[in-house]
N, C-alpha and C positions, 0 to 999 in steps of 0.2 A: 719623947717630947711631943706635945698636943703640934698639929699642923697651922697655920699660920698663911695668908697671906702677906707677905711682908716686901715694903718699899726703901730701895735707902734711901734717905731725904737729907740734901743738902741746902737747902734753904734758895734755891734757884728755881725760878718759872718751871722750868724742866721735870722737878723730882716734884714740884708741888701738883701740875699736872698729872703726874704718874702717882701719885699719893693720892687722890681724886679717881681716878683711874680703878687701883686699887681696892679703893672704899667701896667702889661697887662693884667688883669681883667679889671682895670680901662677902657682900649683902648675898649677892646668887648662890656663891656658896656656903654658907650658913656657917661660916670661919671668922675668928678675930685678924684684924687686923694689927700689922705692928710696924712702929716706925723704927727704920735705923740709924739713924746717926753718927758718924764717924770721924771723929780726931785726929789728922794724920799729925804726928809730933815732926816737929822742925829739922829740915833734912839734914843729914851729918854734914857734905861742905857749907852748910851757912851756918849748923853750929857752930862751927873749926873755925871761922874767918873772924881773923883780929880783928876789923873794923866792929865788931859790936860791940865792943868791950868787957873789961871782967864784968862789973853789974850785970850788964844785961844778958851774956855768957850766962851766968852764975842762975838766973833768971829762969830761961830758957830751961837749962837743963834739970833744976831742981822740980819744975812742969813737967818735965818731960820725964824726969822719975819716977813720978806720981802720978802720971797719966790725966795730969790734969790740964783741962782745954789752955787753948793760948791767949783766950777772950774768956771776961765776965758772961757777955752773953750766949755763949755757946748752947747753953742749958734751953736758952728760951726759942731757939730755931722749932724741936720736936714739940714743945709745949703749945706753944704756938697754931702748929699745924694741927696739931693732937685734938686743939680744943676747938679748930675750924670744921673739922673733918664729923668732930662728935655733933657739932650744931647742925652741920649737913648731913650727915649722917646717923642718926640716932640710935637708927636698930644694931648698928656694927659697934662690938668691942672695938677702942683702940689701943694698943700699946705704944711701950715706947721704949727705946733699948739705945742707949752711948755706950761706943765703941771705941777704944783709942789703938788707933793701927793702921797699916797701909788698904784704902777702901777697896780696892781691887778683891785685896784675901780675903778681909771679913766680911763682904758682901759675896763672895763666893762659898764663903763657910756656912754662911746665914742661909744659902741656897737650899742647902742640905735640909733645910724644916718648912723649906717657904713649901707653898701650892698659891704659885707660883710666884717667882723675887719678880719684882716691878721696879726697872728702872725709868729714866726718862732723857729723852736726846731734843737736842734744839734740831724744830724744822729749818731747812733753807728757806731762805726768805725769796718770795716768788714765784717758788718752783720745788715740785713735789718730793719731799725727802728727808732725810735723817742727817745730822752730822752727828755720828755717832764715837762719843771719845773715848782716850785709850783705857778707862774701866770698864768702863758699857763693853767692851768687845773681848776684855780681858777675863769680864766675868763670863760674858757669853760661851769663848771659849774652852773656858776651865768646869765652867758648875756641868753639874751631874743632874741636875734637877730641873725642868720649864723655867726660862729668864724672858720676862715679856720687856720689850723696850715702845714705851711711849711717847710718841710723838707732841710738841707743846712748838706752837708757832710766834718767835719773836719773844714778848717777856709777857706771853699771854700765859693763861694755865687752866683753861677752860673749854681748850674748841676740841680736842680727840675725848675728852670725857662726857662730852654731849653728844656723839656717834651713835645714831637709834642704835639700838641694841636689834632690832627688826632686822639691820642689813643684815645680809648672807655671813658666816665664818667660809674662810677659805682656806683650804690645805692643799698646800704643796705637795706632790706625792712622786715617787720614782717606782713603777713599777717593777721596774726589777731588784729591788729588794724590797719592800714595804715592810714597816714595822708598825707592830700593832702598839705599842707604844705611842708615836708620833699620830697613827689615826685614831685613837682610844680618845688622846687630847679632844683632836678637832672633833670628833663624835659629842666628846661630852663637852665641849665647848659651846656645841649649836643648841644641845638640850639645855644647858643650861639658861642660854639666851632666849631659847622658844622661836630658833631660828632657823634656817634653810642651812646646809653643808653645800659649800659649789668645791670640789674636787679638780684640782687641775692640773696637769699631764704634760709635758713638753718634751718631745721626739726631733730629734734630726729630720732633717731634709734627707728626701733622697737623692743620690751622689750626682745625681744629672743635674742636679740646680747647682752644687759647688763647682762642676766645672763646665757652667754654660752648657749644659748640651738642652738640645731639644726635650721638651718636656713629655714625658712617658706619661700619660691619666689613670693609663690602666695598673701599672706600680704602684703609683702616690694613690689609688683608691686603694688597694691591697693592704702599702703600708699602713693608710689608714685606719683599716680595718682591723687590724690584728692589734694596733695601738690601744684601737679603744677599748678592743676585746682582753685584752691585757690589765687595763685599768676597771673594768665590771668584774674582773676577775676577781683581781685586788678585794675589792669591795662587796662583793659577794658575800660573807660572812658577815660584815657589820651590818648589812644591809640587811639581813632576815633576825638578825639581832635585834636590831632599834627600824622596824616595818615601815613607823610611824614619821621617820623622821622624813624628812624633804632630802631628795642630794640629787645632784646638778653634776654631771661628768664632761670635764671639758678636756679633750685628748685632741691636741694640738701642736701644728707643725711649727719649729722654733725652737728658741731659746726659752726655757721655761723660768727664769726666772724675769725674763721681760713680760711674758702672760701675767704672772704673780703680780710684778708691780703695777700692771693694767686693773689687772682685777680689783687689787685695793683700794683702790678710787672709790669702789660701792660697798666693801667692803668691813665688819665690824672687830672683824681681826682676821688677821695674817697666820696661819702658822706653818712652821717650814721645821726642818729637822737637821740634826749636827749630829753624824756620826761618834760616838766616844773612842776617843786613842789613847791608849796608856801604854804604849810603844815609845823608843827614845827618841821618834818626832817629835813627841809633845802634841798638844792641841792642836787644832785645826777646826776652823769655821765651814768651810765651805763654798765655790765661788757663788752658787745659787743662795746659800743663804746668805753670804757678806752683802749679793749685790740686793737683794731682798732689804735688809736692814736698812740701806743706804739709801734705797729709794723707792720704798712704799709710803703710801699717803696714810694707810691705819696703822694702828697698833700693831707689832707683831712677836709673834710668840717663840721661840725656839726651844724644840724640843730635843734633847739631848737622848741619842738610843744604842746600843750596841749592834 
């Protein structure tokens, strides 16, 4: 099946945002865009509960047999968007695709063809961040494929799709496993933009700071040293790969996902990585990338690797 970037859109500032977003991801990368749209039919205890009565009982579930929406206007949400996106967007195919089923699964299944699914999360208001709900982290966790989550501030749908495309992309990276997957992304992410890669590193402290002692220079320059030489490493290869491209190595002392959320202030996307488990834990996010999601100020991307 042809690749797609593709947004689910629920007719909220948020997915409209990230639908926008999208359209020009879509444009860089010379892909149709496609909208999703999703029906979740009427949960079983408020089908079961006597108070609706037979009619509306009767109602309900004859829709829900037929997978058809629970409103007239359901149709005109992706239409809507569809024909906003084309007027802004001109050179970008748009699709459009209704879904009737739980949005979590089918926007997880839809992953499987996105490059890359775009969802979107309401900023805090005031102060730099995501509140990211339980689809958005459901899908994160589960898909197999780049799920980029867009930020939209208030019931606006305009301020992270106006983000120069100029600023820097910044990738999260853990030197001690690095996957070319997860740097492949941000590589082609910065080419895509015609932008600068800032690469960033986050190392523990050494143990003399956790328990008050006197501080050692000549250690913390050591560990320094070997941190950064660790992350040139890393990058070594992409780096005689793409010559041309700009990249900024930032190997610093911390918590790296506090670096991340710093960084994203100037930054034109985030991207950070989710180990894949298909072990009987089930998914798992990440603490660097759950706290990432939560509180970067751009967009960011999670890239799902083994």
């Amino acid at each position: 099946m042809p690749r797609t970037v593709t947004v689910g859109l629920d007719g909220s500032s948020e997915s409209r945002a990230a639908a926008d977003w999208a359209a020009r991801e879509a444009k860089l990368r010379g892909l149709p865009l496609k909208l999703v749209n999703v029906w979740e039919p009427v949960p079983e205890p408020i089908a079961q509960a006597p108070l609706l009565g037979p009619e509306t009982h009767q109602h309900w579930s004859e829709r829900s047999e037929m997978g058809v929406p629970p409103a007239e206007g359901w149709g005109s949400i992706p239409r809507e968007a569809a024909e906003e996106l084309r007027a802004a967007h001109p050179e970008v195919d748009v699709l459009i695709e209704q879904v009737t089923g739980r949005p979590a699964e089918v926007l997880t299944d839809a992953a499987k063809d996105a490059e890359p699914l775009v969802l979107g999360s309401r900023g805090l208001s005031g102060v730099g961040g995501f509140i990211v709900g339980s689809v958005g982290l459901a899908v994160v966790a589960h898909a197999e494929r780049p799920v980029v989550l867009v930020r939209a501030e208030g019931d606006t749908s305009g301020t992270d799709s106006d983000v120069p495309p100029s600023r820097p992309v910044v990738l999260g990276l853990d030197t001690r496993a690095p996957d070319d997957t997860l740097i492949g992304f941000a590589f082609e992410a910065a080419l895509l933009r015609g932008t600068s890669l800032r690469v960033v590193h986050g190392w523990d402290a050494p143990p003399y700071i956790v328990h008050g002692m006197a501080p050692d220079f000549e250690l913390n320059a050591q560990i320094a040293a070997e941190q950064g030489a660790a992350l040139t490493e890393a990058l070594g290869p992409w780096k005689r790969k793409f010559p041309d491209l700009q990249i900024v190595e930032d190997s610093l002392s911390g918590k790296a996902a506090d670096h991340l959320v710093d960084a994203s202030s100037e930054a034109s996307l985030v991207v950070v990585g989710r180990r894949i488990r298909r072990a009987a834990l089930g998914a798992h996010i990440g603490p660097v990338t759950h706290a990432v999601l939560h509180h970067a100020t751009a967009p960011v991307a999670v890239v799902p690797h083994d």
